[in-house]
C-alpha positions in Angstrom: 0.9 43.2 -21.2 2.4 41.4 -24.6 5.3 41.6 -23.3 5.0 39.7 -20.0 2.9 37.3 -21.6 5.6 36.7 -24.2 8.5 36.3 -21.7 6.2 34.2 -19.7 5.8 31.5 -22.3 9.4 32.2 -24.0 10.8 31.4 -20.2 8.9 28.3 -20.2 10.0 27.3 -23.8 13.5 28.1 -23.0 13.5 25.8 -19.5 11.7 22.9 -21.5 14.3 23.1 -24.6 17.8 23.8 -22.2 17.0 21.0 -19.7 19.7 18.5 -19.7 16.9 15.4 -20.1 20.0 12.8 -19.6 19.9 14.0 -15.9 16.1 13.6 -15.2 15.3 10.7 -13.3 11.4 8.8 -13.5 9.6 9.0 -10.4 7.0 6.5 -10.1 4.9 6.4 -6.9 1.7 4.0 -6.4 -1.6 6.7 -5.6 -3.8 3.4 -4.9 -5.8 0.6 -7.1 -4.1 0.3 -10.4 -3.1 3.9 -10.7 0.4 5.1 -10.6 2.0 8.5 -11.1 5.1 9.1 -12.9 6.9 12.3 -12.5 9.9 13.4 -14.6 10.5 17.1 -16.4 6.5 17.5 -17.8 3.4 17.2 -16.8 2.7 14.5 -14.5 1.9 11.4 -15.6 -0.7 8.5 -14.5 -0.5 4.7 -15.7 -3.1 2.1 -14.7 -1.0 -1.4 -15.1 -2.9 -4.5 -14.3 -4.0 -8.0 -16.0 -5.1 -6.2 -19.2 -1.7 -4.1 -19.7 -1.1 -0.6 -19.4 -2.6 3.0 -20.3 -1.2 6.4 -19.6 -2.6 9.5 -19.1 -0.2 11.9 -20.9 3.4 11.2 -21.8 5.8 14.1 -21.5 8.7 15.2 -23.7 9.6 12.7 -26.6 13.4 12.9 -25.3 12.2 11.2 -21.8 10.1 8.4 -23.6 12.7 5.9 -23.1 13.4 6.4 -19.7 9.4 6.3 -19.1 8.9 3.0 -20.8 11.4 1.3 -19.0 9.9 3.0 -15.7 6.4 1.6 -17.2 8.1 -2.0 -17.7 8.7 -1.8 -14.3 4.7 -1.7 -13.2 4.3 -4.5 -16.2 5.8 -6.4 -18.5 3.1 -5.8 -21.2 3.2 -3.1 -23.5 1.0 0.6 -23.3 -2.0 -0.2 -25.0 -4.3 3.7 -25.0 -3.1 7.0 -24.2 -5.3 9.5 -23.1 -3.8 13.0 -23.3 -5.7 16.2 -21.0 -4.4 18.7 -23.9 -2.3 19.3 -26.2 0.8 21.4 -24.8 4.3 19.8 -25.5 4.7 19.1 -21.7 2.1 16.5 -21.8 1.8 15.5 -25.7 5.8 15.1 -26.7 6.0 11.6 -26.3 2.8 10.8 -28.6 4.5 9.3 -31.5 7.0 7.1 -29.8 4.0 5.2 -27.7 1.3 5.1 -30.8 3.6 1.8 -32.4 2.1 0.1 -29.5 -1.0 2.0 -28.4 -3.6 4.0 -29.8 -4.1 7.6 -28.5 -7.2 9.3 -27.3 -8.2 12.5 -26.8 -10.5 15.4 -27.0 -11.4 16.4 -31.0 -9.6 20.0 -30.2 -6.6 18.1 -29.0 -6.1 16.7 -32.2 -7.3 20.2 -34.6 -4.0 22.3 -32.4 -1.6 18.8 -32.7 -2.8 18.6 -36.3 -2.3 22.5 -37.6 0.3 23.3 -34.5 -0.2 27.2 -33.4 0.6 29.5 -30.8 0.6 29.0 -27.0 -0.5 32.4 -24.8 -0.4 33.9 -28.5 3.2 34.1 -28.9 5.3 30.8 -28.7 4.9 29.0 -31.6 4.3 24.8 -31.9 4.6 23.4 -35.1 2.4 20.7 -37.0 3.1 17.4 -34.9 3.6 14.5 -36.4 1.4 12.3 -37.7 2.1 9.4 -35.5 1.5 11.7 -32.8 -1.8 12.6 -33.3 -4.7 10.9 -31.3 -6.8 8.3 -33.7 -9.9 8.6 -31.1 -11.4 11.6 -30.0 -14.3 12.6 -28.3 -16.5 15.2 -27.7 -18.4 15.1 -24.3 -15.8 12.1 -23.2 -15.7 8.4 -23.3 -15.4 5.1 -21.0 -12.3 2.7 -21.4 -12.8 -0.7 -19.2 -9.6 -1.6 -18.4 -7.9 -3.6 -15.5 -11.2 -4.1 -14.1 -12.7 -0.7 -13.7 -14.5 2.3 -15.6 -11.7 4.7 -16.5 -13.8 7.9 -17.7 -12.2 11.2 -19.5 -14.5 13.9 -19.3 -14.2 16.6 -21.2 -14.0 19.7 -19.3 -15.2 23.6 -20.4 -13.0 25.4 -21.5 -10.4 26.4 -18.7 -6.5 26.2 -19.2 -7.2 25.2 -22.7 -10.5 24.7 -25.4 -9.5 20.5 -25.0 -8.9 19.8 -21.6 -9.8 16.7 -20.0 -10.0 14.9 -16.7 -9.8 11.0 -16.7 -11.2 9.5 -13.5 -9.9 6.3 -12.4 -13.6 4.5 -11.2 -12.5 2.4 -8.7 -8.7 3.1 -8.1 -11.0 6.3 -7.0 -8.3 8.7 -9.1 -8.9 11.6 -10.5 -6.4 13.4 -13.1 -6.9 17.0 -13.9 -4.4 17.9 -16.3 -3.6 21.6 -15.8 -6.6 22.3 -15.0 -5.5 21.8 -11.2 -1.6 22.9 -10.6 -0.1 22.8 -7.1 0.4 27.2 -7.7 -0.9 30.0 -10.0 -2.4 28.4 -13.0 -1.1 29.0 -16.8 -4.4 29.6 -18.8 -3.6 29.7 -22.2 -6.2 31.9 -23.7 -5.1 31.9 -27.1 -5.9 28.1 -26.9 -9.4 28.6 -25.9 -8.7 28.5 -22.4 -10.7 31.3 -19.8 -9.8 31.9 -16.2 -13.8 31.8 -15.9 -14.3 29.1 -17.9 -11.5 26.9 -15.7 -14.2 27.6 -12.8 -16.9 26.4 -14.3 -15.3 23.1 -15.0 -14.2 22.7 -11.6 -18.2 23.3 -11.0 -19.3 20.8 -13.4 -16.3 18.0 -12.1 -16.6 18.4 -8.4 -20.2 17.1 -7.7 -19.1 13.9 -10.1 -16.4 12.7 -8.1 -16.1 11.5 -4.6 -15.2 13.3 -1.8 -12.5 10.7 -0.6 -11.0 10.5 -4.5 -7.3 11.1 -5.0 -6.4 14.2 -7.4 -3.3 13.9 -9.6 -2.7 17.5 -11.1 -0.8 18.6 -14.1 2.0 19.5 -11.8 2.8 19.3 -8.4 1.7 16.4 -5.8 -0.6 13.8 -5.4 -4.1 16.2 -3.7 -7.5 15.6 -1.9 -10.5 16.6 -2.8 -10.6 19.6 -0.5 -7.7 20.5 -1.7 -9.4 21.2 -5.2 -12.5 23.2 -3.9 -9.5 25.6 -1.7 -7.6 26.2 -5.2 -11.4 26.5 -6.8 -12.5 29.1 -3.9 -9.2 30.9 -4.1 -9.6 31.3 -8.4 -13.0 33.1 -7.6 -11.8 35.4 -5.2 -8.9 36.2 -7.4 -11.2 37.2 -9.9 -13.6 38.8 -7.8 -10.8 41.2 -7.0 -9.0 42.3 -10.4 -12.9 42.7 -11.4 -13.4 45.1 -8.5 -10.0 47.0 -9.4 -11.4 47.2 -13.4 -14.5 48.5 -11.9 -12.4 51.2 -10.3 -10.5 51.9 -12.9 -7.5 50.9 -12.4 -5.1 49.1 -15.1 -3.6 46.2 -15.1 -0.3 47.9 -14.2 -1.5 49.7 -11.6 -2.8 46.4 -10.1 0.4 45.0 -10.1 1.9 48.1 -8.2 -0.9 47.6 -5.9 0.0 43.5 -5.3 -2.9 42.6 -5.5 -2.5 39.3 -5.7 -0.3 39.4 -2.5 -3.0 37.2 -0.5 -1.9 34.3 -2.4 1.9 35.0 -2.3 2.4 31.0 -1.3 1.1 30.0 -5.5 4.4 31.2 -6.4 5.3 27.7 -7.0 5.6 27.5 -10.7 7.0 29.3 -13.5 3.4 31.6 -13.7 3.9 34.4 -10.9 1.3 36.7 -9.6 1.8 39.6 -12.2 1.6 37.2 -15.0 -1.9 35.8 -13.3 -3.0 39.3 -13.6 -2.9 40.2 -16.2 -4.5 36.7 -17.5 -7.2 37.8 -15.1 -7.8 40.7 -16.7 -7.6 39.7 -20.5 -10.0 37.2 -19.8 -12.2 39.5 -18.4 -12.3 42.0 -21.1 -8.8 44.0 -20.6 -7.0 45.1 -24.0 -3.9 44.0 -25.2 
């Protein structure tokens, strides 16, 4: 099993470190209020721009940062004032230290603990220290409110699920939710050597969904703008995943022999992303108890 969770994240460092960033283009595509998404090689991005300025939510790879503040000058003329990352995986973190001249950075307090120390993502690829200008100068524990361009904009610390510092900021009155990579358009990536728990990621889901409403828009960490029912499908799905790799432990059969089997095969359509249904697998069943 090390060795499919090693080329898993060594495929997904390679992709991030090869890709030609002079070729990727800034999406930016108005989700409603003040909220915006910006989509370009990482994780997607939000930006509230109105009368008080801007703040993002996440800011991808330091290499894109130019072309996303001139995609964010677009939306405003004044500068990013807070950034508010979900986690700390490069995809979403990168371009910390070329916003905080101009903003400060918020985030969770484990956010800043893995920027701070760096470390290993799925226990094998490693991420150095970050620099010091990247590191957030607010964090939270539970979550905190910023009033900005006329609404509450809350981040809401999550339980553990793709990773121990995971956060959703909700948009009050744009009605917006962003989930980080907590929600993914396909199979998720939980990284549990960063805290994160396939179980865990469904009880945040359970502790977010009865706080938002029903009509809210739902940015994930990758893949398109969703609704609400949308979330509680890819919530209901996650539990029945589990239910059965629990169900083939119980029977004894190994991880291995659950791939033979396809287990996963039901849900043949998440193979959007670079996580496939093996690799789910066998996150499944670490998280549930499975030996390396």
């Amino acid at each position: 099993m090390r060795a499919l969770a090693l080329s898993l994240v060594i495929a997904a460092a390679a992709a991030a470190q090869q890709q030609d960033y002079s070729k990727v283009e800034i999406k930016t595509t108005k989700v409603a209020g003040n909220v915006w998404l910006l989509e370009g090689a990482g994780g997607n991005m939000a930006a509230s721009a109105g009368e008080d300025g801007v703040a993002i939510v996440d800011d991808e790879f330091a290499e894109l940062s130019p072309k996303i503040h001139a995609a964010l000058a677009k939306l405003s003329p004044k500068p990013v004032r807070f950034v508010i990352n979900t986690h700390w995986h490069f995809d979403h973190t990168g371009g910390n230290a070329l916003f905080s001249d101009s903003a400060a950075i918020l985030a969770h307090a484990n956010v800043r603990k893995r920027l701070l120390t760096g470390g290993k993502v799925a226990g094998t690829f490693e991420i150095p220290p970050a620099a010091p200008a990247a590191l957030p100068i607010v964090t939270f524990e539970q979550g905190l409110s910023l009033w900005w361009n006329g609404e509450e904009v809350r981040a809401i610390h999550l339980r553990p699920g793709h990773t121990d510092g995971d956060t959703a900021v909700w948009f009050t009155k744009s009605n917006v939710v962003h989930l980080g990579d907590d929600f993914i358009n396909g199979f998720p990536f939980v990284d549990l050597s960063s805290g994160g728990s396939v179980r865990g990621l469904l009880a945040a889901l359970d502790s977010l969904l009865p706080q938002i409403p029903k009509d809210a828009k739902i940015i994930p960490g990758h893949g398109h703008v969703s609704t609400v029912d949308d979330l509680r499908k890819y919530r209901s799905s996650l539990e029945e995943m589990v239910a059965v790799v629990a169900k083939a432990q119980r029977a004894g059969r190994t991880v291995e022999q659950m791939k033979s089997d396809k287990l996963l095969a039901p849900w043949a359509e998440w193979n959007k992303g670079w996580v496939k249904e093996d690799q789910f697998i066998e996150t499944i069943a670490l998280d549930l108890g499975a030996k390396r």
